[in-house]
C-alpha positions as CSV (number, residue, x, y, z in Angstrom):
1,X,0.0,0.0,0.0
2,X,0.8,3.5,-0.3
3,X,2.6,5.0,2.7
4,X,1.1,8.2,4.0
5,X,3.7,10.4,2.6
6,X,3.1,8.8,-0.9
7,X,-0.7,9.7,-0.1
8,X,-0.1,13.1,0.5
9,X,1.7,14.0,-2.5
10,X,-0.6,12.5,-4.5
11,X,-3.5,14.4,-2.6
12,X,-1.4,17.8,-3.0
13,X,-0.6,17.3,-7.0
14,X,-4.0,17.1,-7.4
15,X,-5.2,20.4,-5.6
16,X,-2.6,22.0,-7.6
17,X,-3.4,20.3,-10.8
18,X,-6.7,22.2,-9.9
19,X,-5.5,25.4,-9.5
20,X,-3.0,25.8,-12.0
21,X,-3.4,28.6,-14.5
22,X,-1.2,26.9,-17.7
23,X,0.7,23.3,-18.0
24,X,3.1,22.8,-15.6
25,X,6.6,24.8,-16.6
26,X,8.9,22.5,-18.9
27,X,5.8,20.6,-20.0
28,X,6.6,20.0,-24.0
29,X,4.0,21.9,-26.9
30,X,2.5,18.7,-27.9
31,X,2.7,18.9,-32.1
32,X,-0.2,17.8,-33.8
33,X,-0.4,14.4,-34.4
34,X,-0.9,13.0,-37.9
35,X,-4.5,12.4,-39.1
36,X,-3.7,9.3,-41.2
37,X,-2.6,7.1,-37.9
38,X,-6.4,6.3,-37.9
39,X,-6.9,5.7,-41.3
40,X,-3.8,4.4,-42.9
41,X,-3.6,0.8,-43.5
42,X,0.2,1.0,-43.7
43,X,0.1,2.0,-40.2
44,X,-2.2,-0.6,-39.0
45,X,0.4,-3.0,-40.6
46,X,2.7,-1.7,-38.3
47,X,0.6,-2.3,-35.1
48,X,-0.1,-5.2,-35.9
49,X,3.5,-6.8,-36.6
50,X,5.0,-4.7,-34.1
51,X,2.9,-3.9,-31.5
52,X,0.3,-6.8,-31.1
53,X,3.5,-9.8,-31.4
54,X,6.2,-7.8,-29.1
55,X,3.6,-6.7,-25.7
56,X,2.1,-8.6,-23.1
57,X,-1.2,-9.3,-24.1
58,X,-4.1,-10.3,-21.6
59,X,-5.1,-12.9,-22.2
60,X,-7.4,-14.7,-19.7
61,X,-8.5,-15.8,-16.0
62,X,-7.1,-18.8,-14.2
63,X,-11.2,-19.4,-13.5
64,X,-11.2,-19.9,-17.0
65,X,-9.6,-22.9,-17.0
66,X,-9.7,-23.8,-13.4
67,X,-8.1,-27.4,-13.3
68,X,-5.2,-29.5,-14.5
69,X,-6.4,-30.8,-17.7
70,X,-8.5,-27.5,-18.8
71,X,-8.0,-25.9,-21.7
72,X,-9.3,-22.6,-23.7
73,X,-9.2,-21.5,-27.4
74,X,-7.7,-17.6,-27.5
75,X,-8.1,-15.6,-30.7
76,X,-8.3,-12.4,-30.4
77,X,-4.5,-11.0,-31.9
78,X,-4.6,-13.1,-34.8
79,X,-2.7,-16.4,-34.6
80,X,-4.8,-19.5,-32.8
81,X,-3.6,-19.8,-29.2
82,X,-4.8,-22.6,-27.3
83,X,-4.4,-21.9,-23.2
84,X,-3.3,-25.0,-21.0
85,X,-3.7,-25.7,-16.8
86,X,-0.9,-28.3,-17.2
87,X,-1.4,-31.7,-15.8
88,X,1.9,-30.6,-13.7
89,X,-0.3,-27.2,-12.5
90,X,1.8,-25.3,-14.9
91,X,-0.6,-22.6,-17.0
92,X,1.1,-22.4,-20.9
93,X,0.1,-21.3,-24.3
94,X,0.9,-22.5,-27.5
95,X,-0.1,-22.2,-31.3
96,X,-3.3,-24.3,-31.6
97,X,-1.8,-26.0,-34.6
98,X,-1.5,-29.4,-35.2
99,X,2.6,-30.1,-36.1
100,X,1.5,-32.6,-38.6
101,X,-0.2,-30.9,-41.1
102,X,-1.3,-27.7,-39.7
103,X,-4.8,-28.5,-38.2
104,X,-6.1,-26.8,-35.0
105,X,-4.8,-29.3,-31.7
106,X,-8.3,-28.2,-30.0
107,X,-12.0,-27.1,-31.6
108,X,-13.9,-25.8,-29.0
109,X,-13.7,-22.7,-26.5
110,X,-13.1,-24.7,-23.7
111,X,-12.7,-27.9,-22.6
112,X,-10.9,-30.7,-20.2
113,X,-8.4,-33.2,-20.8
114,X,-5.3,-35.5,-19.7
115,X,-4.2,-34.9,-23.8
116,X,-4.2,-33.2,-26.3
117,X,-5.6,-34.6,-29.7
118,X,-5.8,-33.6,-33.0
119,X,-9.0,-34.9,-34.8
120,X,-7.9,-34.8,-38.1
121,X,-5.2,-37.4,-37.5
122,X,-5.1,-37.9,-33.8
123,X,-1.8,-36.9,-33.1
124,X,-1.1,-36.6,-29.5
125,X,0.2,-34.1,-27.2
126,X,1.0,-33.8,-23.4
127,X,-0.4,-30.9,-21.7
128,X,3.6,-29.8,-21.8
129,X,3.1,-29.7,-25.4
130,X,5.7,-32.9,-26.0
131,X,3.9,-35.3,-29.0
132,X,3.6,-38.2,-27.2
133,X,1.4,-40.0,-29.9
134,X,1.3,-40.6,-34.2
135,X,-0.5,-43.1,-35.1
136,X,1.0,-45.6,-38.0
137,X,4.3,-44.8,-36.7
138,X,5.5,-47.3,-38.7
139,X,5.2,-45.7,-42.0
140,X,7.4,-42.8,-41.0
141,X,11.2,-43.0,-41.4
142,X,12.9,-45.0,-38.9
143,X,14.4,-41.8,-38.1
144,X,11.6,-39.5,-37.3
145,X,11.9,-37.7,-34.1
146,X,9.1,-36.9,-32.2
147,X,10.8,-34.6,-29.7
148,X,11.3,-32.5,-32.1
149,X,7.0,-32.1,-33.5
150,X,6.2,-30.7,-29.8
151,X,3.5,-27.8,-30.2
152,X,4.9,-24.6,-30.3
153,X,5.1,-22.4,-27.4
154,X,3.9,-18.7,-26.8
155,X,5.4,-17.1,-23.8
156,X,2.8,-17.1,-21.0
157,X,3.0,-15.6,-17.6
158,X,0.7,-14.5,-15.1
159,X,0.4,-11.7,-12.2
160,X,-1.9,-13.3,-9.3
161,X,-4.5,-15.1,-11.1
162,X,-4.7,-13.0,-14.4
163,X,-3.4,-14.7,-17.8
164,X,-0.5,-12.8,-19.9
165,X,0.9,-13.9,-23.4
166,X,3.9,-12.8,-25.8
167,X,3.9,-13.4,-28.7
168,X,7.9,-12.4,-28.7
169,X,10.2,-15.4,-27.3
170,X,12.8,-12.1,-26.6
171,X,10.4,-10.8,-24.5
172,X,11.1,-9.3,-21.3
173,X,9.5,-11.1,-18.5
174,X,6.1,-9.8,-17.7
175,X,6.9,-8.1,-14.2
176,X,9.6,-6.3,-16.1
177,X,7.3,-5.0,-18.8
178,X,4.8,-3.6,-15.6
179,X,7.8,-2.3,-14.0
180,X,6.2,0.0,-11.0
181,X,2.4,-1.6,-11.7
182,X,3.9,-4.8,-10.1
183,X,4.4,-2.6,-6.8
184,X,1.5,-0.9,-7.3
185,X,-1.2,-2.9,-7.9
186,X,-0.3,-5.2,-5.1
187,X,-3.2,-3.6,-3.1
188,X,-6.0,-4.7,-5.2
189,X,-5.4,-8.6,-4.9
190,X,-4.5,-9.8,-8.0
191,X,-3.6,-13.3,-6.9
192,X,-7.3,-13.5,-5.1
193,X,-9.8,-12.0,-7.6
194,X,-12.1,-14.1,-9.5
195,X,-13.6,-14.0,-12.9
196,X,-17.1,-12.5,-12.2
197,X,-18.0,-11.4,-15.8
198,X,-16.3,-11.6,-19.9
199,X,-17.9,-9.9,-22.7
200,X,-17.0,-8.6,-26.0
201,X,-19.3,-6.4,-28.3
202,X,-17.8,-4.7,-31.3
203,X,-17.6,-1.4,-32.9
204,X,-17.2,0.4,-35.9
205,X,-14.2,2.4,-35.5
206,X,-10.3,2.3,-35.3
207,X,-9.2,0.5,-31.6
208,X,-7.6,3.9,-31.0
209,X,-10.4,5.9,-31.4
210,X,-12.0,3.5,-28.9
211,X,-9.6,3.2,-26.4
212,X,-8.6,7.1,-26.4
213,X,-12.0,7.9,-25.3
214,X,-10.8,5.8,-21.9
215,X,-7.7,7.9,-21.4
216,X,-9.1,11.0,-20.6
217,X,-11.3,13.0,-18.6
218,X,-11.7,16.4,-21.0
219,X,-14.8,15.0,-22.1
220,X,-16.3,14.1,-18.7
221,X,-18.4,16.8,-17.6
222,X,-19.9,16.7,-21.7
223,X,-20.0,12.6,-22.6
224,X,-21.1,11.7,-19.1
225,X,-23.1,14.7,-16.9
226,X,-25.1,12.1,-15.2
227,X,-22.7,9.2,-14.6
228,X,-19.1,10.2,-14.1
229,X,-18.7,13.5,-13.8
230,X,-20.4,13.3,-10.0
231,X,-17.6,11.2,-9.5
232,X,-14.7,12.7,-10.6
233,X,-13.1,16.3,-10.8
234,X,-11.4,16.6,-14.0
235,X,-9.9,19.4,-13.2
236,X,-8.0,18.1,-10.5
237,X,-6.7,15.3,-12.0
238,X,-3.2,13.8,-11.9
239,X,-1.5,11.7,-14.6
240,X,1.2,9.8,-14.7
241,X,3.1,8.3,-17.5
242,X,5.3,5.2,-16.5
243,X,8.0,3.0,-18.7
244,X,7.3,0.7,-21.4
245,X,4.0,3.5,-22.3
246,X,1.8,2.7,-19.3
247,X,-0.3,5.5,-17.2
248,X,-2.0,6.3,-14.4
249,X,-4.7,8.3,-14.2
250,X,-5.9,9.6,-10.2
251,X,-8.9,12.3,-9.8
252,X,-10.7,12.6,-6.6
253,X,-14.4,13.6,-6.6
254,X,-16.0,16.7,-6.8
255,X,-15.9,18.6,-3.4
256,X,-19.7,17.9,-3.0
257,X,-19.1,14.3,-3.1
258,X,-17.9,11.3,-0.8
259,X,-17.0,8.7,-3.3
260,X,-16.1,6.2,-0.6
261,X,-19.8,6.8,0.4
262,X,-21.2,6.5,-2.7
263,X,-19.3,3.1,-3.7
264,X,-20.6,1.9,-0.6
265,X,-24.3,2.6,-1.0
266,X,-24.3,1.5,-4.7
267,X,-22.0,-1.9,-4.2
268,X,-24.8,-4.9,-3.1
269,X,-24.0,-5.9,0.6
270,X,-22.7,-9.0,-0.3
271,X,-20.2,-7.9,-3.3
272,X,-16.7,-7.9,-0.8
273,X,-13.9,-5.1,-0.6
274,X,-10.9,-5.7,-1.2
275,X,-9.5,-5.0,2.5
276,X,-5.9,-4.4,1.5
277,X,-7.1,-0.9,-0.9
278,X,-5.8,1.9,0.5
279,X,-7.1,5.1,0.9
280,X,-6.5,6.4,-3.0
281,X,-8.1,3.6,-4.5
282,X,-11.4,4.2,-2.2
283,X,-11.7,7.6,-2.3
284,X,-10.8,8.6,-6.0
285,X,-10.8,7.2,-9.3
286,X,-7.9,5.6,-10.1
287,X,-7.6,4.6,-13.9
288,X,-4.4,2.7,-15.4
289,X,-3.6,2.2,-19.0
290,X,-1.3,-1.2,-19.7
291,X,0.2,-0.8,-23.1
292,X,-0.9,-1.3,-25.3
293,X,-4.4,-2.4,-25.2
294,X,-5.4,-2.3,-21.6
295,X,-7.2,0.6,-19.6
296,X,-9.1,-0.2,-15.9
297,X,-10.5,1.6,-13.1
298,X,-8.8,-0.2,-10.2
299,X,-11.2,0.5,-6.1
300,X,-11.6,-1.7,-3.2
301,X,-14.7,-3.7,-5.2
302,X,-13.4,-4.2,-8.5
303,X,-10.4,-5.1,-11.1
304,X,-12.5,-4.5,-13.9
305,X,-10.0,-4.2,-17.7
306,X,-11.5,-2.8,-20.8
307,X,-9.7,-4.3,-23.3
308,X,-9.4,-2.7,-27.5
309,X,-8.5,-5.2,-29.7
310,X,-8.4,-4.1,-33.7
311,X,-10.6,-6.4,-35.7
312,X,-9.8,-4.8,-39.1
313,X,-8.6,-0.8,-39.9
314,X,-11.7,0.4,-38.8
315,X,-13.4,-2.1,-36.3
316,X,-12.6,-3.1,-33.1
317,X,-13.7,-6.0,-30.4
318,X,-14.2,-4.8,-27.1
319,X,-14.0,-6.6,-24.0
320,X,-15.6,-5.4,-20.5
321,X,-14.3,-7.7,-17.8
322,X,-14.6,-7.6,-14.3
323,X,-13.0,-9.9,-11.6
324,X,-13.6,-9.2,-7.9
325,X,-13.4,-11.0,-4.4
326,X,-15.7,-14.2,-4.3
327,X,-19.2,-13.2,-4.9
328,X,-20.3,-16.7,-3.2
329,X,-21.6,-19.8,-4.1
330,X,-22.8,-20.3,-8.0
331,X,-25.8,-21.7,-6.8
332,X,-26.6,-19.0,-4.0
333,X,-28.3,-16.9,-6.4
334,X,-26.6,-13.8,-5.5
335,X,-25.3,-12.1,-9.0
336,X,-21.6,-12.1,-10.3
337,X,-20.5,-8.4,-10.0
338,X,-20.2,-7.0,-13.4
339,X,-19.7,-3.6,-14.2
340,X,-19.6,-2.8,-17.7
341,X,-22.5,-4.8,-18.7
342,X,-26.7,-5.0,-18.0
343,X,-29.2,-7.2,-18.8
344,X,-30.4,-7.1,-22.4
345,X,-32.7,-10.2,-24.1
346,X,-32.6,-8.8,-27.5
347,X,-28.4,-9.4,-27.5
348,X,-26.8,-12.7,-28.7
349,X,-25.0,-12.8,-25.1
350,X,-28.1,-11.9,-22.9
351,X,-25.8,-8.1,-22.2
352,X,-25.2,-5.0,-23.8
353,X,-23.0,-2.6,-22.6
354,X,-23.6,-0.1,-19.0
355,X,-24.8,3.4,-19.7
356,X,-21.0,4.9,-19.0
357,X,-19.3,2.7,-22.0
358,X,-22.4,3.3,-24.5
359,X,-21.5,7.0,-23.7
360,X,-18.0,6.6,-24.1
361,X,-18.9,4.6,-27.3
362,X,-21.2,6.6,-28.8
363,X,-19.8,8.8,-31.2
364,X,-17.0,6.1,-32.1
365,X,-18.2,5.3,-35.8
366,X,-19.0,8.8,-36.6
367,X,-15.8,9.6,-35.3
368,X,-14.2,7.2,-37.4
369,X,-16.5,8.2,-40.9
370,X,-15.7,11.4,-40.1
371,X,-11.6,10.7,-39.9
372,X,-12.2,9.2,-43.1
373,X,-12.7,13.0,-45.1
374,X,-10.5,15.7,-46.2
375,X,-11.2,17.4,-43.5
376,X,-9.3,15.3,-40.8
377,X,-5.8,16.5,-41.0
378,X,-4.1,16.4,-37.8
379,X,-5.3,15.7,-34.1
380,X,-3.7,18.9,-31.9
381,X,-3.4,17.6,-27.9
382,X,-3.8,19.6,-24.6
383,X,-1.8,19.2,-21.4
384,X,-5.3,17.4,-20.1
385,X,-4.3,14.4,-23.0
386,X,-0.8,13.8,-22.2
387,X,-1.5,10.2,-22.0
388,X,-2.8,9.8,-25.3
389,X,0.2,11.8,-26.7
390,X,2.9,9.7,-24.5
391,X,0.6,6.7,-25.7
392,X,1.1,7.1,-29.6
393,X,4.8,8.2,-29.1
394,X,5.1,4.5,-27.4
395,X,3.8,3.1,-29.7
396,X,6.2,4.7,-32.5
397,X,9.1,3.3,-30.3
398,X,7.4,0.1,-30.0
399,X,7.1,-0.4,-34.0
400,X,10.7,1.4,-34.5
401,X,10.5,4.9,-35.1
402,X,12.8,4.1,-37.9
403,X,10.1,1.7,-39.3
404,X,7.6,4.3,-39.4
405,X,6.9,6.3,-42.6
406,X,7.8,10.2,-41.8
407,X,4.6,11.8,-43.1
408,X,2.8,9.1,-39.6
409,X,5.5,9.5,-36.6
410,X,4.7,11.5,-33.6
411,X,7.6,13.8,-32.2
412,X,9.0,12.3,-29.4
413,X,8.6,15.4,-27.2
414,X,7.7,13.9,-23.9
415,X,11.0,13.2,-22.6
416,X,12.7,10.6,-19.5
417,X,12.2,13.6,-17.5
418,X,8.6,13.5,-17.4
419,X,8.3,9.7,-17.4
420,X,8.2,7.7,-13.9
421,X,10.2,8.3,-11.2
422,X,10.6,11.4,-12.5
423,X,8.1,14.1,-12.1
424,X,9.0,17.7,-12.6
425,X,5.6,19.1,-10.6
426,X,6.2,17.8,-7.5
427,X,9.3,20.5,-7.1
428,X,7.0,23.2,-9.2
429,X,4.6,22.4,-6.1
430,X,6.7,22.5,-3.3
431,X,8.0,26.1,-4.8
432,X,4.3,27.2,-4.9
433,X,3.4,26.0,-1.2
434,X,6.9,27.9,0.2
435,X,6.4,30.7,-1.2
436,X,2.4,30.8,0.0
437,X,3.7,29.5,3.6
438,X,6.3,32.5,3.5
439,X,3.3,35.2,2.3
440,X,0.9,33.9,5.1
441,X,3.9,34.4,7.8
């Protein structure tokens, strides 16, 4: 947990976030960012060879496949993965293709087994991935070596119970990649939250576009009068841009409003909190984005990820998940916490997304029709969206700026110096409060 000088830092960056006249001094002029990043196919390319196969990637819940022997098909950045709880309790990934002639190892979403066969030709694996069965192995040369047909592994690693893959066997390790997160998010029980609800609905619009509406709180008090913005002050809001292109987003509530009361009236007496949350996380909003994909509220009820994955150029898949502290017994008939979704019969799933996500949704494919005319030419950035700035110049560094056709780059104006540990404010602050101590003496 935060200690109580980390507390009140945060608590004093965010009173003079509020009363700050102009960005902080130093802060960079953040150029205007090119149009085309939405719209350019080339660039998508680039996401998607550079981006999407080098980051850790969530990828699932250890509810999701619960036991030794379960398994679980995962799709969603391109190649078939199929998910294993290892006979051995070991959790790996590996290409869901057969090393035979290519067919998937597994059909369905989910499933449980000892082994894992291939129906086309029943060749056999170990939940280790080793080929432990080819039928006919007589007509194969004498020298054929099974060791070497094992299914092909993608790196997979896990924080508490949450699912992580690589696509990139270079990779650094997954706590690395978090860096300070790891530290950070200790408080909200990673290794003890469950799976209460996983849904994905899909939109018509670049996964930017989507996911930038998340990174923000500019548009609060316009997209969401009613739902968020008696929740949070925008204006004194606090971000934070971390290593590897993470953030942090902190905002307490409006002066009028006791968040931690509110929480408490609206959360069903039998949802638990999460007892280790300190006093940030249950008093203000507390948003993180994980590059590159990966933006949550984190409180003392809920770890609930939105996650953006691009479908095409202009479409995205969405997925609103939300683990939390066990709910009780299946059969107790007290509801799994979700909260992105509602109840909706006329949807294939039974849901359809919460009032706060169809407002942040809304204008996503007119956004994106619009991006698509002449008169879409660059995207200018204020101070208040840093983090989508520091977010696209990530993702330049992640694809190799090099790599990246001139006419698309960002400048990379956001510097080590305003990237975690560092934070020029906090001096900026501590000049502001000396000097108002030495006027009031």
């Amino acid at each position: 947990m935060m200690t109580e000088d980390e507390i009140d830092r945060l608590r004093a960056l965010m009173e003079w976030e509020g009363e700050r006249t102009a960005p902080p001094d130093g802060f960079p002029e953040l150029p205007d960012m090119p149009a085309a990043r939405y719209t350019s196919a080339e660039y998508y390319e680039l996401e998607q060879k550079h981006i999407f196969r080098k980051s850790w990637l969530f990828a699932g819940h250890l509810d999701e496949i619960p036991e030794r022997g379960c398994y679980m098909r995962w799709n969603n950045a391109g190649d078939p993965i199929v998910i294993v709880h290892g006979m051995d309790g070991e959790v790996r990934a590996f290409y869901n293709t057969c090393r035979h002639r290519g067919a998937p190892v597994v059909t369905e979403d989910r499933g449980k087994a000892p082994r894992l066969m291939c129906g086309y030709h029943n060749w056999t694996y170990k939940t280790d991935g080793t080929l432990v069965g080819v039928p006919e192995r007589q007509d194969f040369p004498p020298d054929f070596d099974m060791s070497c047909r094992s299914l092909i592994p993608v790196r997979c690693e896990m924080l508490g119970n949450v699912i992580f893959v690589n696509f990139d066997d270079g990779a650094m390790p997954l706590t690395q990649w978090l860096g300070p997160l790891v530290d950070e998010w200790e408080e909200f029980a990673f290794d003890k939250v469950r799976l209460a609800a996983r849904y994905s609905f899909d939109l018509n619009c670049n996964w930017k576009v989507a996911m930038e509406a998340n990174m923000e709180v500019y548009h609060v008090p316009f997209i969401h009068p009613d739902t968020v913005a008696p929740l949070v002050d925008p204006k004194r809001n606090l971000n934070t841009m971390y290593p590897n292109g993470h953030a942090r987003m902190v905002a307490p509530p409006p002066r009028t409003t006791d968040r931690e009361h509110v929480r408490a009236v609206d959360s069903p007496p039998e949802w638990k909190q999460i007892e280790t949350v300190g006093e940030i996380g249950r008093t203000c909003t507390q948003s993180y984005t994980l590059f590159p994909n990966w933006v949550s509220p984190l409180s003392n009820y809920f770890v609930p990820p939105i996650v953006f994955w691009p479908t095409s150029l202009t479409t995205t898949r969405i997925e609103l998940v939300t683990m939390a502290l066990d709910w009780g017994k299946e059969n107790s008939g007290t509801p799994a916490p979700d909260l992105w979704t509602v109840p909706d019969e006329s949807s294939s799933n039974g849901r359809q997304m919460s009032p706060i996500i169809l407002e942040d949704t809304q204008f996503g494919e007119a956004i994106q029709q619009s991006m698509q005319s002449d008169a879409f030419r660059s995207v200018p950035l204020s101070y208040q969206e840093a983090r989508i700035y520091s977010f696209h110049q990530s993702c330049d560094r992640m694809i190799g700026i090099e790599n990246v056709p001139e006419e698309l780059r960002v400048a990379q104006v956001i510097d080590d110096s305003w990237i975690w540990p560092n934070d020029p404010r906090v001096e900026q602050m501590e000049t502001v409060r000396k000097v108002t101590r030495q006027a009031a003496e």
